[in-house]
C-alpha positions in Angstrom: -47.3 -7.9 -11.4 -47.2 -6.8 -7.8 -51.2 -5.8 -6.1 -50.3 -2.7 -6.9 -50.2 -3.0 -10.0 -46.2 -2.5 -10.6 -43.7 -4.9 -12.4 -41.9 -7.8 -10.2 -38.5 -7.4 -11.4 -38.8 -3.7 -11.4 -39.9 -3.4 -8.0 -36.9 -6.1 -6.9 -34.5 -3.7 -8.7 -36.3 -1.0 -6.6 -35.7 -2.8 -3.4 -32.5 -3.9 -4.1 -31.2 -0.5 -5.4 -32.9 1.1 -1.9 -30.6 -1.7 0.4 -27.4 -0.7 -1.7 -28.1 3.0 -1.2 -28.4 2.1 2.6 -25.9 0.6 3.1 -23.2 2.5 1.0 -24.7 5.2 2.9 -23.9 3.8 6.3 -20.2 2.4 5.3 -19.5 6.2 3.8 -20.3 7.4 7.4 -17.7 5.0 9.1 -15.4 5.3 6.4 -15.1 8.6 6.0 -16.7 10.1 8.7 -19.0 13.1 8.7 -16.1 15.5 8.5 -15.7 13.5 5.1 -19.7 13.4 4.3 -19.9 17.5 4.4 -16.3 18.6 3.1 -15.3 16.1 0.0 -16.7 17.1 -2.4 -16.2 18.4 -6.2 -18.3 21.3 -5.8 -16.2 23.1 -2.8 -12.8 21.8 -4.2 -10.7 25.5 -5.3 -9.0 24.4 -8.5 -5.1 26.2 -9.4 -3.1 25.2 -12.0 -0.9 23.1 -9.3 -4.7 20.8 -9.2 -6.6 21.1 -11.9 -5.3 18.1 -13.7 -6.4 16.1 -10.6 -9.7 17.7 -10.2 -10.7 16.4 -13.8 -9.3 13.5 -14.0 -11.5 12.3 -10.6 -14.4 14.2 -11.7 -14.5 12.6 -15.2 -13.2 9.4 -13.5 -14.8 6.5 -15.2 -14.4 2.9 -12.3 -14.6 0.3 -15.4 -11.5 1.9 -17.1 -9.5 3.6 -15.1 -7.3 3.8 -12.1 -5.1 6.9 -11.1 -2.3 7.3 -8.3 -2.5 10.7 -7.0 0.6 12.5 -5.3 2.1 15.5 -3.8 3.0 17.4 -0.5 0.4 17.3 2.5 -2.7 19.6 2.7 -3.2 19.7 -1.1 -6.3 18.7 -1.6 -5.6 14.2 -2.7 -7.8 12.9 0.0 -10.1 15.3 -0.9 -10.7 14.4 -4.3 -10.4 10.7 -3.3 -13.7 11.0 -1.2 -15.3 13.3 -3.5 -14.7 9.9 -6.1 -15.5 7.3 -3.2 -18.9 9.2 -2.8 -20.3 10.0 -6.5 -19.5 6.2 -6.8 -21.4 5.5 -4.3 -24.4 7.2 -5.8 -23.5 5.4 -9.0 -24.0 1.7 -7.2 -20.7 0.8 -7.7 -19.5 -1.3 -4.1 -17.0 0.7 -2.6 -13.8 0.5 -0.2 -11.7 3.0 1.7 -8.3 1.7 2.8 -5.5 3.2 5.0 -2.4 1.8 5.8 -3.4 1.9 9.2 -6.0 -0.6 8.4 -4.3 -2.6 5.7 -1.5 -3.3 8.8 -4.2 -4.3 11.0 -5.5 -6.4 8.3 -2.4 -8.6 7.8 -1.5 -8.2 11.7 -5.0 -9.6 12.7 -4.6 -12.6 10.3 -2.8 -16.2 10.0 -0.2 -15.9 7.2 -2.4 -18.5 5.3 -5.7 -15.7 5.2 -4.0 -12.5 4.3 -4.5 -14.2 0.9 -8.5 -14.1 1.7 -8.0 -10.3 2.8 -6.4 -9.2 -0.3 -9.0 -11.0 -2.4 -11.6 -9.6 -0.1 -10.0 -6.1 -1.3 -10.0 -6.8 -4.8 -13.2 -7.3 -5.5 -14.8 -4.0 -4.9 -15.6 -2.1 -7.5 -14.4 1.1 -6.3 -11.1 0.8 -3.7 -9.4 3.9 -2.7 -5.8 3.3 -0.8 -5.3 6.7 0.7 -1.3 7.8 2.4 0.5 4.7 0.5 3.7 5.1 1.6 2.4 6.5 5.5 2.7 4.2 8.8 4.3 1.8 10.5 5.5 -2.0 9.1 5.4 0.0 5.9 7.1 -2.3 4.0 4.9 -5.3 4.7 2.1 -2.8 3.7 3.3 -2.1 0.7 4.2 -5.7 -0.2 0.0 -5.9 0.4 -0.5 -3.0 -1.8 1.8 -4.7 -4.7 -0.4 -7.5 -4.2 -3.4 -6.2 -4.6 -2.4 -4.1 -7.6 -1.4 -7.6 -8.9 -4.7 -9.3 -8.2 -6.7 -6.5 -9.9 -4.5 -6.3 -13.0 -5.1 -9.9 -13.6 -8.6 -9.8 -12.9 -8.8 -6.9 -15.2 -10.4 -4.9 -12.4 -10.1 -1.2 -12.6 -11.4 1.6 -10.4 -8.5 2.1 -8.0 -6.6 5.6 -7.0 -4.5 5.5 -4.9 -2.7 9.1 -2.9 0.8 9.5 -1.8 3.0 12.3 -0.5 6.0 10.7 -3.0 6.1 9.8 -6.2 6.9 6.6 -8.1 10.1 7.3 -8.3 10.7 7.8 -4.6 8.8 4.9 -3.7 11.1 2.6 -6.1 14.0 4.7 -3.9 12.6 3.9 -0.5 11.0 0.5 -1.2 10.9 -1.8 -4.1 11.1 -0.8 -7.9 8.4 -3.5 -8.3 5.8 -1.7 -6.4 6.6 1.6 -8.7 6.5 -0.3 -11.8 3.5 -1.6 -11.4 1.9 1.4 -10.4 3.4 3.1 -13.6 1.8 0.3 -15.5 -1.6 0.4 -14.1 -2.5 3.8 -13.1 -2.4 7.9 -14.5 0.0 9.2 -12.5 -0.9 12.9 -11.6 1.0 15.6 -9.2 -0.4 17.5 -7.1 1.4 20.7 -6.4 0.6 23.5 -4.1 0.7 24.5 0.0 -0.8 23.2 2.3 -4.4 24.3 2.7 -4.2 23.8 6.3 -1.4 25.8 7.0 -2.7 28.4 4.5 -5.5 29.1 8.2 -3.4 29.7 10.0 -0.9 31.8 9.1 2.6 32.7 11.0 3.1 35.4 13.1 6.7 37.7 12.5 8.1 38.8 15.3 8.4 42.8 15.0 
């Protein structure tokens, strides 16, 4: 007992559940950013029948099970729900990590060929991971090669949680790319599309000339 009268190991769970929170809290705010932090959520997501599919599958999304690959045209609402998940994970405990391809070409670029091996493991052993645009950048073949990787490493580690968002589909990604990368998304993930118009486009809307 602590001299306060509480239980050791409960007050260490205390503690340790209090650092967690902190520090998920801090890497949400660079991660996402406080755009992010206000706007993704589940409770201000408008659900259509183009979303709804998407909106309960991240809702009811359960890390230890499952891993989804989320896709359609910009603007409707993927990155969105992909926060809204990275966050209420957060509040569950899980460890969490938002990816880019911006940052997964960093990641290789930065490296010696013989530690993009450590980066991908690095990757692979969060709980929660969230690759949001695949498909979007430069070198965007190398970053999908680390993409098929890491889908790789977390199948044979038997490590769920993953969604991943894309303007294309499998199918156009075997087209573009490499059937591999398709295949094993098929395999892995619940495939959902998106469909709708851009929200973003929907505020502002065009002027006809008279």
């Amino acid at each position: 007992m602590t001299p306060s009268g509480d239980c050791v190991l409960c007050e260490d769970e205390r503690i340790s559940r209090e650092r967690r929170d902190a520090l998920n809290g801090e890497y949400l705010r660079r991660s996402i950013g406080p755009f992010g932090l206000s706007k993704y959520n589940f409770g201000s997501f408008v659900t259509d029948s183009g979303n709804q599919s998407a909106y309960d599958s991240c809702v009811g999304f359960d890390a230890k099970k499952q891993n989804l690959y989320l896709f359609g045209g910009c603007g409707t609402g993927k990155t969105h729900l992909a926060g809204a998940v990275l966050k209420d994970s957060a509040a569950k405990g899980f460890s969490i990590k938002w990816v880019t391809p911006i940052y997964l070409g960093r990641g290789i670029r930065s490296r010696y060929p013989g530690d993009e091996k450590a980066f991908i493991d690095s990757l692979c052993a969060y709980d929660v991971l969230i690759i949001d645009d695949v498909g979007v950048g430069r070198d965007s073949y190398a970053i999908l090669q680390a993409v098929y990787e890491i889908l790789e490493d977390r199948r044979a580690k038997e490590r769920n949680g993953l969604i991943l968002t894309s303007n294309w589909s499998q199918q156009k990604l075997a087209e573009k790319y490499d059937d591999r990368l398709a295949s094993r998304i098929c395999g892995m993930c619940r495939i959902i599309e998106i469909v709708g118009d851009d929200w973003r486009l929907r505020r502002f809307p065009s002027e006809v000339a008279a």
